[in-house]
PDB file of N, CA, C and O in Angstrom:
ATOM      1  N   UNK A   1      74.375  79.161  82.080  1.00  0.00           N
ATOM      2  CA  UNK A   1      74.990  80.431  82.424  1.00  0.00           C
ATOM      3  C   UNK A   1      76.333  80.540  81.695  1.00  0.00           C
ATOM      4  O   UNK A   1      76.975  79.544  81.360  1.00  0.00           O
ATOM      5  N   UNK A   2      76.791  82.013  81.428  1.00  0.00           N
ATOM      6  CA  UNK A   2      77.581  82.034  80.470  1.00  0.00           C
ATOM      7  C   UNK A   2      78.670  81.831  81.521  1.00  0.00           C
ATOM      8  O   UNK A   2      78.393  82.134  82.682  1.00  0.00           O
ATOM      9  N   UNK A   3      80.462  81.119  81.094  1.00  0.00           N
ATOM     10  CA  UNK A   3      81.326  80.871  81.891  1.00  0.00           C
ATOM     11  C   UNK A   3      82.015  82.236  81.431  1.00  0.00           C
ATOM     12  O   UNK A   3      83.175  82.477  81.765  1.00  0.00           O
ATOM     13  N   UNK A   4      81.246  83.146  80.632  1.00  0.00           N
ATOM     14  CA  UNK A   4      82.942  84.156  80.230  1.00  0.00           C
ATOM     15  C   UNK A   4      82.555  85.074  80.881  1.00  0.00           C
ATOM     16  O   UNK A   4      81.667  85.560  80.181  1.00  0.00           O
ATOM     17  N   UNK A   5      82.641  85.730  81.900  1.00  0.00           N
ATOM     18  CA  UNK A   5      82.463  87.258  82.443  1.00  0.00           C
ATOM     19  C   UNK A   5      83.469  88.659  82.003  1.00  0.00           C
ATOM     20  O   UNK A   5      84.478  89.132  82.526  1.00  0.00           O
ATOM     21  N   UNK A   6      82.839  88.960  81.060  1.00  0.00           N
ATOM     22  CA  UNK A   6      83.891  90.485  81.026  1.00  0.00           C
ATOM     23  C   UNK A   6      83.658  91.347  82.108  1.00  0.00           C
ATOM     24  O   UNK A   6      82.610  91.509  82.732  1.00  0.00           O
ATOM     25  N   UNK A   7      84.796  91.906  82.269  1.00  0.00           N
ATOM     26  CA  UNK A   7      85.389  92.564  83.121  1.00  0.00           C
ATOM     27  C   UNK A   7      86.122  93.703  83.246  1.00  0.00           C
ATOM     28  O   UNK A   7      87.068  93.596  82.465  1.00  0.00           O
ATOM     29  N   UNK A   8      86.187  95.082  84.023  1.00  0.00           N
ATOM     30  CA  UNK A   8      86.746  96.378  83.989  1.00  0.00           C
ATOM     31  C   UNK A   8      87.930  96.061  84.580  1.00  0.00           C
ATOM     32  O   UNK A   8      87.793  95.516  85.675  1.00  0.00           O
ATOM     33  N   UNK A   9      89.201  96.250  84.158  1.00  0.00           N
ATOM     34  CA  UNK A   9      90.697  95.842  84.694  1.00  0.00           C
ATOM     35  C   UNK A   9      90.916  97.315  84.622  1.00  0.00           C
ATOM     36  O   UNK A   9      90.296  97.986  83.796  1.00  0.00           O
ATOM     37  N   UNK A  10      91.911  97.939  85.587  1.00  0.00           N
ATOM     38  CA  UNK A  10      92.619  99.037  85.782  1.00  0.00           C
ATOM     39  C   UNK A  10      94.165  98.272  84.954  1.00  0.00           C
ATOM     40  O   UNK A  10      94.443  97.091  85.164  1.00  0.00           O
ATOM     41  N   UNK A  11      94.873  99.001  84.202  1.00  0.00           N
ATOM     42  CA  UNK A  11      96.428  98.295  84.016  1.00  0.00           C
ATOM     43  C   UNK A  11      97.470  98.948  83.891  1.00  0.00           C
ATOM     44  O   UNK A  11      96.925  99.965  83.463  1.00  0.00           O
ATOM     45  N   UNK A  12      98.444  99.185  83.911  1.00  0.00           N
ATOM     46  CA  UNK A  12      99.728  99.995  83.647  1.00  0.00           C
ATOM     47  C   UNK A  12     100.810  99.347  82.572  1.00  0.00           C
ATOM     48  O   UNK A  12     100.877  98.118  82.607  1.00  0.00           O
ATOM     49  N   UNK A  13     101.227  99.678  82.109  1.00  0.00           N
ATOM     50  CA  UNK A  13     101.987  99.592  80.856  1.00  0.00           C
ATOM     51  C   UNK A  13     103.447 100.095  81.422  1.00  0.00           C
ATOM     52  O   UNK A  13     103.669 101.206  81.903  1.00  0.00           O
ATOM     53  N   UNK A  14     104.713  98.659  81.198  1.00  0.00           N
ATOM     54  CA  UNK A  14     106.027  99.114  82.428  1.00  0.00           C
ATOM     55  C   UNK A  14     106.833 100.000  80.955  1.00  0.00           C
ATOM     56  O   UNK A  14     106.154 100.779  80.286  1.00  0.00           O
ATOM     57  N   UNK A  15     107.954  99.799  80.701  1.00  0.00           N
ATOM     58  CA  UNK A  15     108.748 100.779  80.564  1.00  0.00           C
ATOM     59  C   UNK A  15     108.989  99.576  79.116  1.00  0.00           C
ATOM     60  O   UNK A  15     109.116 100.106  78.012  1.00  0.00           O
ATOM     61  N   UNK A  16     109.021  98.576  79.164  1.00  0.00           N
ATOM     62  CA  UNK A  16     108.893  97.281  78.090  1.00  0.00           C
ATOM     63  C   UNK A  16     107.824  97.699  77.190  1.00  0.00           C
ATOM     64  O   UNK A  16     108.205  97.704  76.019  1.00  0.00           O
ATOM     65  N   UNK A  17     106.475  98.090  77.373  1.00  0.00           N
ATOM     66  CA  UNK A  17     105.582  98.345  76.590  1.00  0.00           C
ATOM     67  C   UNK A  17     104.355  97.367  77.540  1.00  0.00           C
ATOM     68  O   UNK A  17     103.192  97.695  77.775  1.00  0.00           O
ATOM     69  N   UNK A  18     105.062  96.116  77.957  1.00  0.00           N
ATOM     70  CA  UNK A  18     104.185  94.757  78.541  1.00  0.00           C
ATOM     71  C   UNK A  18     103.036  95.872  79.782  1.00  0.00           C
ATOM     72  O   UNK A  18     103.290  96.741  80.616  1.00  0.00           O
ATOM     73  N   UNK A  19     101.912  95.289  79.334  1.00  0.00           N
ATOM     74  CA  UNK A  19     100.144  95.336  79.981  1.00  0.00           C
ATOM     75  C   UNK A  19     100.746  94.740  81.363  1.00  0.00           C
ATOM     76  O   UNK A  19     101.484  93.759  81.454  1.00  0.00           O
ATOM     77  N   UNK A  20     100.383  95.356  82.161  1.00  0.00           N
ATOM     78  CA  UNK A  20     100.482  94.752  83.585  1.00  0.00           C
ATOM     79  C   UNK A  20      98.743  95.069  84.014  1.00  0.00           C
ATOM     80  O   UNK A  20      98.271  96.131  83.607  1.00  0.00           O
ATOM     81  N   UNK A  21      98.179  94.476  84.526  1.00  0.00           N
ATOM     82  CA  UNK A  21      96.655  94.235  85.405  1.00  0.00           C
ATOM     83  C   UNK A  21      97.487  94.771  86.467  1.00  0.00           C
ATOM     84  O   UNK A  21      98.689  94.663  86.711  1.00  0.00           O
ATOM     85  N   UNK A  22      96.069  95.665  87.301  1.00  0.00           N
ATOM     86  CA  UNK A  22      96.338  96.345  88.702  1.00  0.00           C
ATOM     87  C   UNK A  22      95.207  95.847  90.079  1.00  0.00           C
ATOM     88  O   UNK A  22      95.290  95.614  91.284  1.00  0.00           O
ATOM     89  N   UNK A  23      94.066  95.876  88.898  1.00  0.00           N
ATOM     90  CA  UNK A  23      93.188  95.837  89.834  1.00  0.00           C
ATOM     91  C   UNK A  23      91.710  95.266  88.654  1.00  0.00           C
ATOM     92  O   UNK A  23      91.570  95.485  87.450  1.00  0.00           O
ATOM     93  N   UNK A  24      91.134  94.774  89.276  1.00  0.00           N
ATOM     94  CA  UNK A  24      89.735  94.257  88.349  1.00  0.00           C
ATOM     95  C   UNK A  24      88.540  94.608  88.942  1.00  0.00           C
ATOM     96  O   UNK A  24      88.542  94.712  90.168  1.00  0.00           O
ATOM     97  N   UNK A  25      87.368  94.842  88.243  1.00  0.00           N
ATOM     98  CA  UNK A  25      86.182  95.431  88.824  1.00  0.00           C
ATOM     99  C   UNK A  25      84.821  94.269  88.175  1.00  0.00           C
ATOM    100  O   UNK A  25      84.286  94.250  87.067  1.00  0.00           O
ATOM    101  N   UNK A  26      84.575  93.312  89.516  1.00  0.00           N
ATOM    102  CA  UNK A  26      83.791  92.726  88.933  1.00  0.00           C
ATOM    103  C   UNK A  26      82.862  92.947  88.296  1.00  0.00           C
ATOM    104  O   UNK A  26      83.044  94.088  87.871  1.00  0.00           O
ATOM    105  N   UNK A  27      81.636  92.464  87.815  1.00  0.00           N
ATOM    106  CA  UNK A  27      80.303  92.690  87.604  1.00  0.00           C
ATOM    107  C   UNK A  27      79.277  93.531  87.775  1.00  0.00           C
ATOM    108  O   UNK A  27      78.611  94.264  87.044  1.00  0.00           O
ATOM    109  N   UNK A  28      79.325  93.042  89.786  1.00  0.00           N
ATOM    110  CA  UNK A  28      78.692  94.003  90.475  1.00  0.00           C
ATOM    111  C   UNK A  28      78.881  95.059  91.395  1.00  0.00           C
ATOM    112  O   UNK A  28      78.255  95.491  92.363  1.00  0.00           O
ATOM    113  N   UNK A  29      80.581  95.529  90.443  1.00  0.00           N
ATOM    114  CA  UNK A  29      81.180  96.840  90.972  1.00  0.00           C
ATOM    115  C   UNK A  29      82.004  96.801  91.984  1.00  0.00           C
ATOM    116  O   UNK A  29      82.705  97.669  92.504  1.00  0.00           O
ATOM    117  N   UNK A  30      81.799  95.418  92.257  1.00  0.00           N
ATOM    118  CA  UNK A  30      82.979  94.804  93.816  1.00  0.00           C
ATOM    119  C   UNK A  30      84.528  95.151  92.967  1.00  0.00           C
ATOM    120  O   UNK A  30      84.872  94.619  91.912  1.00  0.00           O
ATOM    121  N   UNK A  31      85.246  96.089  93.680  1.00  0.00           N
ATOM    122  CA  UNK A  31      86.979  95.576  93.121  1.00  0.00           C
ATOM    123  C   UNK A  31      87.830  94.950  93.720  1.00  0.00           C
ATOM    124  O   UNK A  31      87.689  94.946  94.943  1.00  0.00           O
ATOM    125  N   UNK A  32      89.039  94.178  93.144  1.00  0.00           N
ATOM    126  CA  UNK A  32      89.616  93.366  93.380  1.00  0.00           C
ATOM    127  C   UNK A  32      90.782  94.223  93.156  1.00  0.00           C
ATOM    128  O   UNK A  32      90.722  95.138  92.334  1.00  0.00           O
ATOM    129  N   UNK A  33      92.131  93.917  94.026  1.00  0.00           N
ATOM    130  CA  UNK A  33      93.224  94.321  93.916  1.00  0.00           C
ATOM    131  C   UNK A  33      94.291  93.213  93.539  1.00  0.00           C
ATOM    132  O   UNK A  33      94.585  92.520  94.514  1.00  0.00           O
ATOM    133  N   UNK A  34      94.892  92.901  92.459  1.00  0.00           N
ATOM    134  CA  UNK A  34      96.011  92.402  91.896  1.00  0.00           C
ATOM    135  C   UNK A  34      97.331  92.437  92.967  1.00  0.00           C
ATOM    136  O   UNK A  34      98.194  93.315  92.979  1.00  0.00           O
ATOM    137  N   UNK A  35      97.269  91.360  93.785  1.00  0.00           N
ATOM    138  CA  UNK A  35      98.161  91.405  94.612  1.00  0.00           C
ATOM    139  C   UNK A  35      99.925  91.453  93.543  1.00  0.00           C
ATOM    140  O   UNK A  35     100.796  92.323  93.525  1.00  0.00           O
ATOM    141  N   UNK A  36      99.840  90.271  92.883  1.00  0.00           N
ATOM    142  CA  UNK A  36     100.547  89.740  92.330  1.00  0.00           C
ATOM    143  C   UNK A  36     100.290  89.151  90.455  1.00  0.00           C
ATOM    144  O   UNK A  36      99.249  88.554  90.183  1.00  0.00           O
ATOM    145  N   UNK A  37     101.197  89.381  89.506  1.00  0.00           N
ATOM    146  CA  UNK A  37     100.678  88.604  88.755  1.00  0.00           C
ATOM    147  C   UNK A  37     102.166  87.488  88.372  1.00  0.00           C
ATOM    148  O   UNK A  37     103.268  88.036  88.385  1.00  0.00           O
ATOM    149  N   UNK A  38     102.104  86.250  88.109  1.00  0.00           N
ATOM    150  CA  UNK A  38     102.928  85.672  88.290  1.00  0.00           C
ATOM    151  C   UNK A  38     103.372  84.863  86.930  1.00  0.00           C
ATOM    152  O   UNK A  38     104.338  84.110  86.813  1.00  0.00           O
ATOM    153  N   UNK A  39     102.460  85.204  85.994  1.00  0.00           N
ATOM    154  CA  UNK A  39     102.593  84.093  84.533  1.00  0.00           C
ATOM    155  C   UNK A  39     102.064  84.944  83.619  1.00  0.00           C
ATOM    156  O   UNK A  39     101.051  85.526  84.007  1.00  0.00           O
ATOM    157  N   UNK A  40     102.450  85.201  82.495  1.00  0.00           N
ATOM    158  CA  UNK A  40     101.664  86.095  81.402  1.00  0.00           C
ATOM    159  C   UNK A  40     102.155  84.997  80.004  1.00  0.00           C
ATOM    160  O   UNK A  40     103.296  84.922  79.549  1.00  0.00           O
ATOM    161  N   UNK A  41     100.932  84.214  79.520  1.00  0.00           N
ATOM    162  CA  UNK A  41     101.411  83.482  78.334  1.00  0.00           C
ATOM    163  C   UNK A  41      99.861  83.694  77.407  1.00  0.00           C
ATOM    164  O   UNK A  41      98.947  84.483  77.651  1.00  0.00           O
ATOM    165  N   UNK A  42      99.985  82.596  76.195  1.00  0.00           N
ATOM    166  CA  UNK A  42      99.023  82.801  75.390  1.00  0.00           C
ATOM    167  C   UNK A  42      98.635  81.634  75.795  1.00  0.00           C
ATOM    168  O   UNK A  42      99.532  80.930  76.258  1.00  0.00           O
ATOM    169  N   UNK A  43      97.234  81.050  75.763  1.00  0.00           N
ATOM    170  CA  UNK A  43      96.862  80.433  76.517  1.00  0.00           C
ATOM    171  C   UNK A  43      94.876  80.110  75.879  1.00  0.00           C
ATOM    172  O   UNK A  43      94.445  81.002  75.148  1.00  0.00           O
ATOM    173  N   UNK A  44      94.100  79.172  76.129  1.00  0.00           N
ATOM    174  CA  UNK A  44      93.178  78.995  75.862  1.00  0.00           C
ATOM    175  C   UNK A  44      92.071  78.638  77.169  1.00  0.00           C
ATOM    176  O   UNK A  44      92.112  77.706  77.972  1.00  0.00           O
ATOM    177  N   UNK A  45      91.079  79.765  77.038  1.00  0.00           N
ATOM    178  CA  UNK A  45      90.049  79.029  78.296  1.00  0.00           C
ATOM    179  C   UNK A  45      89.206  78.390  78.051  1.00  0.00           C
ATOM    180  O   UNK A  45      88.231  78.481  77.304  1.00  0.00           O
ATOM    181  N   UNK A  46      89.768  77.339  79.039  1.00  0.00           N
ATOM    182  CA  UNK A  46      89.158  75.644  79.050  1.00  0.00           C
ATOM    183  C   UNK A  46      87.658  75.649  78.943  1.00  0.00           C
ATOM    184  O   UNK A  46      86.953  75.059  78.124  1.00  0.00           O
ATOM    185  N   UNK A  47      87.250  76.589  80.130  1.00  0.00           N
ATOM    186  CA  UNK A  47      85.661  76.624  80.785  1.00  0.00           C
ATOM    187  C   UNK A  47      84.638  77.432  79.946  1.00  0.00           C
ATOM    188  O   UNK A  47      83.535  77.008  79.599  1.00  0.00           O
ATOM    189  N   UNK A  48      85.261  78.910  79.610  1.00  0.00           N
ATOM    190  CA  UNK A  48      84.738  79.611  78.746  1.00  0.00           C
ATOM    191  C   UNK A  48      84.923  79.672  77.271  1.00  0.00           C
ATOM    192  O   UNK A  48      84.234  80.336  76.497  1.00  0.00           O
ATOM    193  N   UNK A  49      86.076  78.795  76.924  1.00  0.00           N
ATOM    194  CA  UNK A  49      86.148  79.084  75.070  1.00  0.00           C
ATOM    195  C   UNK A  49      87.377  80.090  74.958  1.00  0.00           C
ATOM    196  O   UNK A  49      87.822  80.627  75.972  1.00  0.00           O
ATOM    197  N   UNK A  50      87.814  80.285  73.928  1.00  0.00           N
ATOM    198  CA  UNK A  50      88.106  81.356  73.034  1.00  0.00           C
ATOM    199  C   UNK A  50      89.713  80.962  73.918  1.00  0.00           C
ATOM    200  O   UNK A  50      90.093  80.121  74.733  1.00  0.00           O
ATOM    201  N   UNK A  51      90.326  82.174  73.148  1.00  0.00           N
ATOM    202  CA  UNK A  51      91.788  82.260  73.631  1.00  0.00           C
ATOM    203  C   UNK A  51      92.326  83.490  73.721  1.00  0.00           C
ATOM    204  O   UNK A  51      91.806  84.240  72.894  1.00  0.00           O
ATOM    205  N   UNK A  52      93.216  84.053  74.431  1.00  0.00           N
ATOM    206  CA  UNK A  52      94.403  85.197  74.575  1.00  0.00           C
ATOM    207  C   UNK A  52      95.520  85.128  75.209  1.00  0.00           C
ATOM    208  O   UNK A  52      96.385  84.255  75.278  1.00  0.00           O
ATOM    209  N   UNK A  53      95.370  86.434  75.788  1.00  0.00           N
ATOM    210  CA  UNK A  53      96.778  85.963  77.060  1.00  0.00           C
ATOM    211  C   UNK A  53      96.447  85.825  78.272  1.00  0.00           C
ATOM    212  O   UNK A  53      95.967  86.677  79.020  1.00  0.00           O
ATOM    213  N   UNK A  54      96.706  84.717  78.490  1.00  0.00           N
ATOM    214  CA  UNK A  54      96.092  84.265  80.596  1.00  0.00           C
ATOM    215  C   UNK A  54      97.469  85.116  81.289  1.00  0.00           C
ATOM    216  O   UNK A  54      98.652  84.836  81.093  1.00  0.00           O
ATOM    217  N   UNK A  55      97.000  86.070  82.026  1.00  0.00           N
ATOM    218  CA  UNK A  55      97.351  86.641  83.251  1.00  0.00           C
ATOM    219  C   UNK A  55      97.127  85.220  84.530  1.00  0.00           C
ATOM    220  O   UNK A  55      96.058  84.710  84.866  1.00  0.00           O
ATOM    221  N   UNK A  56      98.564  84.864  85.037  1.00  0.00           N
ATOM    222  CA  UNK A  56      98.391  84.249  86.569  1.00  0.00           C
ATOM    223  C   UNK A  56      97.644  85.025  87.444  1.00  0.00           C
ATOM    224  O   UNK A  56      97.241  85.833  86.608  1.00  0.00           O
ATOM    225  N   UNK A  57      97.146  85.401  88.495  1.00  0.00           N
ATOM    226  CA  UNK A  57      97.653  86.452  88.817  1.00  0.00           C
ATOM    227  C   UNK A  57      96.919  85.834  90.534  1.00  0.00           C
ATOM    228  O   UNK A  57      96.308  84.781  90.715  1.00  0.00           O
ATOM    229  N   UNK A  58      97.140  86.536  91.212  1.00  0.00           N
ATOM    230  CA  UNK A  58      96.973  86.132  93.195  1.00  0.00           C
ATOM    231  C   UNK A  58      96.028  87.809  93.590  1.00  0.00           C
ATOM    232  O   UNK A  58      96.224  88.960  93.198  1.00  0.00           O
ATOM    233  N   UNK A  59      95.528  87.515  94.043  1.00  0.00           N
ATOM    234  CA  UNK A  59      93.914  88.080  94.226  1.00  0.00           C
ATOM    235  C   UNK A  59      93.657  87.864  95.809  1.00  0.00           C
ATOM    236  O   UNK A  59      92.825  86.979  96.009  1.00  0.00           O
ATOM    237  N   UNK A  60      94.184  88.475  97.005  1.00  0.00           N
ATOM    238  CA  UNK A  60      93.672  87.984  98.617  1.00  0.00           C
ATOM    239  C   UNK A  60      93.932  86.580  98.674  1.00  0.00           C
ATOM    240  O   UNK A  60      93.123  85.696  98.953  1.00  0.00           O
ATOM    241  N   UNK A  61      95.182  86.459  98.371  1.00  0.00           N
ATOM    242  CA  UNK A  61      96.192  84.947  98.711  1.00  0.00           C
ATOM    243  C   UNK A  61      95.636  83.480  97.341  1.00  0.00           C
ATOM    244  O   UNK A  61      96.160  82.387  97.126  1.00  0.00           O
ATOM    245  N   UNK A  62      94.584  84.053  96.785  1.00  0.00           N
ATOM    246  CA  UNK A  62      94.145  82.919  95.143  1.00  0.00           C
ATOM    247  C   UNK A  62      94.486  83.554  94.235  1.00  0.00           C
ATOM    248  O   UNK A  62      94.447  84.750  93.943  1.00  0.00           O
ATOM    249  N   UNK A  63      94.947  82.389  93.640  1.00  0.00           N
ATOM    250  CA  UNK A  63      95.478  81.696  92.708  1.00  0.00           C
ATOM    251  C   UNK A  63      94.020  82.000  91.268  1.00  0.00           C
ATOM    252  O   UNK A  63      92.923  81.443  91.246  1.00  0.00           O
ATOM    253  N   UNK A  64      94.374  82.679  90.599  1.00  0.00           N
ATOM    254  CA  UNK A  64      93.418  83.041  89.487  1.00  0.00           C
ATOM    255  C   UNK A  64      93.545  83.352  87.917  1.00  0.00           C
ATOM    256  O   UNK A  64      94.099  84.364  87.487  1.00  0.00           O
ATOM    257  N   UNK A  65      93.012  82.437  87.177  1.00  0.00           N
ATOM    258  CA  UNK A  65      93.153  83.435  85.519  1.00  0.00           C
ATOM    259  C   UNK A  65      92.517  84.754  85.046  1.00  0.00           C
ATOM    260  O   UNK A  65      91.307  84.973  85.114  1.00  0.00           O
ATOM    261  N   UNK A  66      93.499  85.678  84.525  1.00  0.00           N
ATOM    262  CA  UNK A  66      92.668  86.891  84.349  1.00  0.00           C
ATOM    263  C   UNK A  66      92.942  86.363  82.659  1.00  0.00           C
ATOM    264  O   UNK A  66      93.864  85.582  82.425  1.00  0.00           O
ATOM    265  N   UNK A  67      92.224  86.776  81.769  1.00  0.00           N
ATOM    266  CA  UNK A  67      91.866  86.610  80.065  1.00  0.00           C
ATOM    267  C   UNK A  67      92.216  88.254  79.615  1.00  0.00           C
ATOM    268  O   UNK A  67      91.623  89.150  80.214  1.00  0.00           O
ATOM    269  N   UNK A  68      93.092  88.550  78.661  1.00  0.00           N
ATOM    270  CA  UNK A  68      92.747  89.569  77.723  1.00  0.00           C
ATOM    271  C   UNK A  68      93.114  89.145  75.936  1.00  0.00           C
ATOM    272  O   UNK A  68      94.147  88.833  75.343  1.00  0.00           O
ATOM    273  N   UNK A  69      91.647  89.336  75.517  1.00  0.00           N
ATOM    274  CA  UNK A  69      91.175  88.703  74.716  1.00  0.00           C
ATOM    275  C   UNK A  69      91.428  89.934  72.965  1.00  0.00           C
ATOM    276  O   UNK A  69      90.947  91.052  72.779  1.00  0.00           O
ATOM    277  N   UNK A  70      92.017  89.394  72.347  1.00  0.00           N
ATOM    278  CA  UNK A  70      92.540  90.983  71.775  1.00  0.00           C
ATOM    279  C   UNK A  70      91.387  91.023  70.231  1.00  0.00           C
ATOM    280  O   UNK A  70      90.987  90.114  69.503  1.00  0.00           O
ATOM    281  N   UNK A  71      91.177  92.332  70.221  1.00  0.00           N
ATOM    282  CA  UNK A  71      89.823  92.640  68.972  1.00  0.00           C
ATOM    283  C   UNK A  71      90.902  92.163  67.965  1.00  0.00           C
ATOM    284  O   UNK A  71      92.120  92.269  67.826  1.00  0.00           O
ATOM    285  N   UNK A  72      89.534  91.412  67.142  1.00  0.00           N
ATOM    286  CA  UNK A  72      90.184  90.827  65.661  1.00  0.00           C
ATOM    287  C   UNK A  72      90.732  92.261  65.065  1.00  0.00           C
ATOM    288  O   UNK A  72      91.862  92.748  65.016  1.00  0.00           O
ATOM    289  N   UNK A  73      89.958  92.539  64.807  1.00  0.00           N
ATOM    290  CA  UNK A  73      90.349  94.163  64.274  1.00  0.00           C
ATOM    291  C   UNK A  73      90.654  95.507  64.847  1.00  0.00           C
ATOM    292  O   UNK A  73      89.776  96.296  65.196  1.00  0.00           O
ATOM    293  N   UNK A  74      91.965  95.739  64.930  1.00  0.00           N
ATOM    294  CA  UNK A  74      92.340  97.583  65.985  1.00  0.00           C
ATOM    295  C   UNK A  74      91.586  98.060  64.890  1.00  0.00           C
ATOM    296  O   UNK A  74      91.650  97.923  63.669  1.00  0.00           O
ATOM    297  N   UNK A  75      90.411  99.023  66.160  1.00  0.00           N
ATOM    298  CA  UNK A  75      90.000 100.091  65.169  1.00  0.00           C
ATOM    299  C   UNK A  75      89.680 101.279  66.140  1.00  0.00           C
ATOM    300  O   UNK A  75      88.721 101.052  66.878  1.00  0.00           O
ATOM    301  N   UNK A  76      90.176 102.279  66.265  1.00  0.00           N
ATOM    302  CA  UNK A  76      90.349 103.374  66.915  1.00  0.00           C
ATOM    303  C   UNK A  76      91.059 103.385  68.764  1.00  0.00           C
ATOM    304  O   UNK A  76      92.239 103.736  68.789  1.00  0.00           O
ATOM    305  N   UNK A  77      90.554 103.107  69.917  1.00  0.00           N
ATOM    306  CA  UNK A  77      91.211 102.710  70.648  1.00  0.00           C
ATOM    307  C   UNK A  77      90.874 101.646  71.199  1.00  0.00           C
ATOM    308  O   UNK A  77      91.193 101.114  72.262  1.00  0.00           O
ATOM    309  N   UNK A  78      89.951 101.284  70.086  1.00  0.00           N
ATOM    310  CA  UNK A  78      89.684  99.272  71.255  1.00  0.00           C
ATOM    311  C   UNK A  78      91.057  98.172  70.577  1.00  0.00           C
ATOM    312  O   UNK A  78      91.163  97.910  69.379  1.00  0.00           O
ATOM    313  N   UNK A  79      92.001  97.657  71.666  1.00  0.00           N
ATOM    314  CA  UNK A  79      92.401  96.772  71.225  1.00  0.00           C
ATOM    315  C   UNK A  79      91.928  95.901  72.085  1.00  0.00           C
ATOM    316  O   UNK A  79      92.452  94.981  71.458  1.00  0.00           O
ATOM    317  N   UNK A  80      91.309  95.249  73.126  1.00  0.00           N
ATOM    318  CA  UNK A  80      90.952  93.884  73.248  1.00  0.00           C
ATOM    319  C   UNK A  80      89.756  94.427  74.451  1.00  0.00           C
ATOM    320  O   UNK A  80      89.306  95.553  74.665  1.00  0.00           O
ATOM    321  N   UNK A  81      89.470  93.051  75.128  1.00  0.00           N
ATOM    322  CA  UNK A  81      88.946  92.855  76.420  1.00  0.00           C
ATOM    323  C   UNK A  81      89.391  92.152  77.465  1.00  0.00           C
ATOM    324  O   UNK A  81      90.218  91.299  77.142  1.00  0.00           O
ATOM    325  N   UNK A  82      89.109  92.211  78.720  1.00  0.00           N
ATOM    326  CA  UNK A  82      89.879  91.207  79.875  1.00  0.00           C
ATOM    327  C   UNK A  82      87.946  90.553  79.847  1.00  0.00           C
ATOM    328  O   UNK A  82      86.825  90.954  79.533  1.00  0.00           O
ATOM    329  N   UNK A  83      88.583  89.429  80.366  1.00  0.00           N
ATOM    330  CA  UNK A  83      87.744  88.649  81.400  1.00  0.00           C
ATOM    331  C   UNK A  83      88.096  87.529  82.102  1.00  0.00           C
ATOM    332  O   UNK A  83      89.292  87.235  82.094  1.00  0.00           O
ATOM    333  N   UNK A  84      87.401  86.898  82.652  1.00  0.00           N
ATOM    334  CA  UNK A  84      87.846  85.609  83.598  1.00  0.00           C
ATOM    335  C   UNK A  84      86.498  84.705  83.339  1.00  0.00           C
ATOM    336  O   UNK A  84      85.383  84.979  82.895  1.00  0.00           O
ATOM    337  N   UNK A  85      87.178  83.376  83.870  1.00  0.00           N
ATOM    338  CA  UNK A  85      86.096  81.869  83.823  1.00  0.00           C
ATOM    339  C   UNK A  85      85.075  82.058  85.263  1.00  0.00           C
ATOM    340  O   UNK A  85      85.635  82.227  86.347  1.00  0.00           O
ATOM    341  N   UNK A  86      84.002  82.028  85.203  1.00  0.00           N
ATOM    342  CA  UNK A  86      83.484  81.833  86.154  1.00  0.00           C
ATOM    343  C   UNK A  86      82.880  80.821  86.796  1.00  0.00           C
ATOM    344  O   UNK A  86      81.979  80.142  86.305  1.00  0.00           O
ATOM    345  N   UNK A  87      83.279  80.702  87.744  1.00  0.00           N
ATOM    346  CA  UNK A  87      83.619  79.591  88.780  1.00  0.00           C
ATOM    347  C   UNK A  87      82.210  78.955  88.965  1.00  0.00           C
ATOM    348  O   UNK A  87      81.231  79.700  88.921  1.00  0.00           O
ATOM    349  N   UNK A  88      82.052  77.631  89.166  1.00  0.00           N
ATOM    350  CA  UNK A  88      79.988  76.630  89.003  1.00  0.00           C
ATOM    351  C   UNK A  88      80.157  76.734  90.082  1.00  0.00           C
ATOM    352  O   UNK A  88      81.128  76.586  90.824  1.00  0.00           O
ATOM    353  N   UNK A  89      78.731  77.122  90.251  1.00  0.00           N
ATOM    354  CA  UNK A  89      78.298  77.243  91.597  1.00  0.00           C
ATOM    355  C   UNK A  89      77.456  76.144  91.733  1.00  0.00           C
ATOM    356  O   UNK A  89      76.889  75.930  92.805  1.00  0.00           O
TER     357      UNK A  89
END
């Protein structure tokens, strides 16, 4: 099973220009509300591969990586994707 799940993020953009995550929409349409985000660095996922910027972020009191993964190439309005590692069941 694949560990990378992309993902629908709601985000706001502060007055800096900096991507803030609001809210995430899993898979199967369940949403999640971004209590908190607490770390924004560049960063590599361990479980799934690849690299961007890991969002900390606290999710109903956990502790979680959000991924936005940026297109090799800007080409009209895609600049990247979010996703997260998904957790072995």
């Amino acid at each position: 099973m694949d560990a990378k799940v992309y993902v629908q993020v709601n985000a706001d953009f502060n007055t800096d220009g900096a991507m803030i995550p609001r809210e995430l929409i899993w898979e199967n349409g369940e949403k999640y509300v971004i209590d908190r985000v607490t770390d924004i660095r560049q960063a590599a996922a361990r479980k799934a591969g690849g690299q961007g910027d890991r969002y900390t972020i606290e999710v109903r009191g956990h502790k979680s990586y959000l991924f936005f993964e940026r297109a090799p190439q800007l080409t009209g309005n895609v600049i990247g994707r979010w996703f997260v590692e998904r957790k072995a069941s």
